[in-house]
N, C-alpha and C positions, 0 to 999 in steps of 0.2 A: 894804606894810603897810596903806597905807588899801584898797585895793581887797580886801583880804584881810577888812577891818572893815564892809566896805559888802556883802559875798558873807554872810557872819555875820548881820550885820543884815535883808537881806532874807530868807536862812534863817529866823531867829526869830519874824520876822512874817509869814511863810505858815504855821509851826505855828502862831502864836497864833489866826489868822485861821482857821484846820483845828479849832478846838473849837466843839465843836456845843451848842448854846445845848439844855438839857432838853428832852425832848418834853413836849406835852402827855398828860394821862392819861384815857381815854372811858372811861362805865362805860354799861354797859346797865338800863334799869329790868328786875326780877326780877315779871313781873304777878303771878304766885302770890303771894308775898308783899308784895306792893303794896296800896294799897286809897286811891281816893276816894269823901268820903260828901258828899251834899249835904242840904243843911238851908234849908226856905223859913222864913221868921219872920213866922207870923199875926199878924194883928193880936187874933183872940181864940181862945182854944179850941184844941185843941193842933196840934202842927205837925204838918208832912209830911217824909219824909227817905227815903234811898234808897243805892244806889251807883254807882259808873260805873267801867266797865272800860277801862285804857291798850291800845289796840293797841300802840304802843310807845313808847320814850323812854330818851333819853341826854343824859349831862350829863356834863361835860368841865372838868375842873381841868387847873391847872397842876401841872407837878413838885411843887412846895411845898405840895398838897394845896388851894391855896386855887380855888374857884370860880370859871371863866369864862364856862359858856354851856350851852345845854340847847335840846334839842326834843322838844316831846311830841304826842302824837296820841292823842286820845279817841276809843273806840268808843261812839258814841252811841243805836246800838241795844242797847246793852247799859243804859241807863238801867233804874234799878228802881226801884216804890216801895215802904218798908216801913212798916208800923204800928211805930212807936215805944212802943206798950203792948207790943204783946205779942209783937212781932219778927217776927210772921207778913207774907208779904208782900202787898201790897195793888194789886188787879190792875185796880179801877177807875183809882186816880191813875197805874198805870204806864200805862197805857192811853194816860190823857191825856197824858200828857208825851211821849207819840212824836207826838201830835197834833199834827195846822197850830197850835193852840191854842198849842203850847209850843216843842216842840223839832223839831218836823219832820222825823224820822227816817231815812223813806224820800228824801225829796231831798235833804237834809244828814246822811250818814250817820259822816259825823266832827269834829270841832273838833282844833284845833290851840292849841299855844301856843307862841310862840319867844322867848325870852329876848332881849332888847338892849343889857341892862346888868345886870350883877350887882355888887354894889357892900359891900365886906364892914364889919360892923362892928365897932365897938372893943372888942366880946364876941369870942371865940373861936368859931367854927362858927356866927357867927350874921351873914344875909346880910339885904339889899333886893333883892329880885326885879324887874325890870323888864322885860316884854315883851307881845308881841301875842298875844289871844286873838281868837282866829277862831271862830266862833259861828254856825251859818245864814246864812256865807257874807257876813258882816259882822263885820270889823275891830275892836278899840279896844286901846288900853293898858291893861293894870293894872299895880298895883304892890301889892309884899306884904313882909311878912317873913318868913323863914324861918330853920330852921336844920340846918343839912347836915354830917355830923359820920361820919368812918372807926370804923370798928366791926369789928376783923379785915380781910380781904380786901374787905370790901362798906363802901359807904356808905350812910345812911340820910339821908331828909330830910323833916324834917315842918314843914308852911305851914297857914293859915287865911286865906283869903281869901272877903272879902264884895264881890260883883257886883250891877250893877244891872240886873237883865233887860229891861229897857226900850230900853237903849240898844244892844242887838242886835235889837229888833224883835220881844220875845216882849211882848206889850201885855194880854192877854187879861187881864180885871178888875182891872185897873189904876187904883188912886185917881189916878193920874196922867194919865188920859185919860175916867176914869168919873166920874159926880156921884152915883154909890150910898152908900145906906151902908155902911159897912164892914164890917159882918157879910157880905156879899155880895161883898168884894173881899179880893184875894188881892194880899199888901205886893211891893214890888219888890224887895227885896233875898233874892240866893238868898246861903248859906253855903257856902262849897266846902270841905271839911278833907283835906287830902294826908298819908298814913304811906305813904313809897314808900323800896322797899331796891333798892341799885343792883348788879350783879357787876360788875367788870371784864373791859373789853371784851379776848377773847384776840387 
């Protein structure tokens, strides 16, 4: 009888042992309907704004729907700039902005971002982003909020996050390195805004 109870017992604990913990679930970003815009913030006189196109990117929940981790890769030859009057695009500032001046196109022709930590809030679909932006081949952390939210089959996720371009090495009329005055300098913080729709990954 015991040996009968100890054959049962190890039975039970190699099926308990045999259930496989949920996968995880990958979704691919959709760049068609994706979009980042970026926004600088003059000090006077109106701004400059643009968009930037994802080579690619995925983001990875848990079974449960909630957020684990993400990688994205910008194509930075696709930077553009637009006139905010009149939507037409503006082919001197896109110019610059592939320039050593700014984003250096031709030797860094992509940025990355990797997630570290996603950390969800006491809101529902509303998260803290934490990871490494890689920039002209130069490192930092940011940290942002977002909120990432199932919509049908696809997930959407829309973030705002403010950068300081300085601390990737983009300096050019920088009150932070410049004694001009500010009508002649160009502020350091750029605006990033993300609407990005994900499919799942088949």
């Amino acid at each position: 009888m015991k040996k009968l109870f100890i054959v049962l017992f190890l039975l039970s604990y190699s099926a308990f042992s045999q259930v496989k913990t949920p996968a995880d679930i990958t979704y691919q970003v959709v760049n068609k309907e994706s979009q980042i815009i970026w926004q600088d913030v003059p000090f006077v006189g109106s701004h400059h704004e643009g968009t930037i196109q994802l080579t690619s990117g995925t983001l990875v929940t848990a079974a449960n729907g909630k957020a684990k981790g993400g990688k994205f890769v910008m194509n930075m030859k696709s930077i553009s700039g637009v006139d905010p009057r009149t939507g037409k695009g503006n082919k001197g500032v896109e110019e610059h902005l592939h320039s050593d001046d700014f984003f250096s196109t031709i030797r860094y022709p992509i940025a990355t971002f990797i997630t570290t930590k996603i950390t969800p809030s006491t809101k529902p679909n509303e998260y803290t982003i934490t990871g490494n932006l890689m920039l002209k081949g130069v490192s930092n952390v940011i940290s942002f909020p977002a909120i990432i939210k199932p919509e049908g089959e696809k997930l959407k996720a829309q973030a705002s996050v403010t950068i300081n371009r300085t601390l990737w090495g983009i300096t050019y009329k920088s009150y932070s390195f410049l004694s001009q005055m500010k009508d002649d300098l160009i502020a350091n913080d750029i605006n990033l805004t993300l609407n990005l729709v994900f499919n799942k990954s088949l």
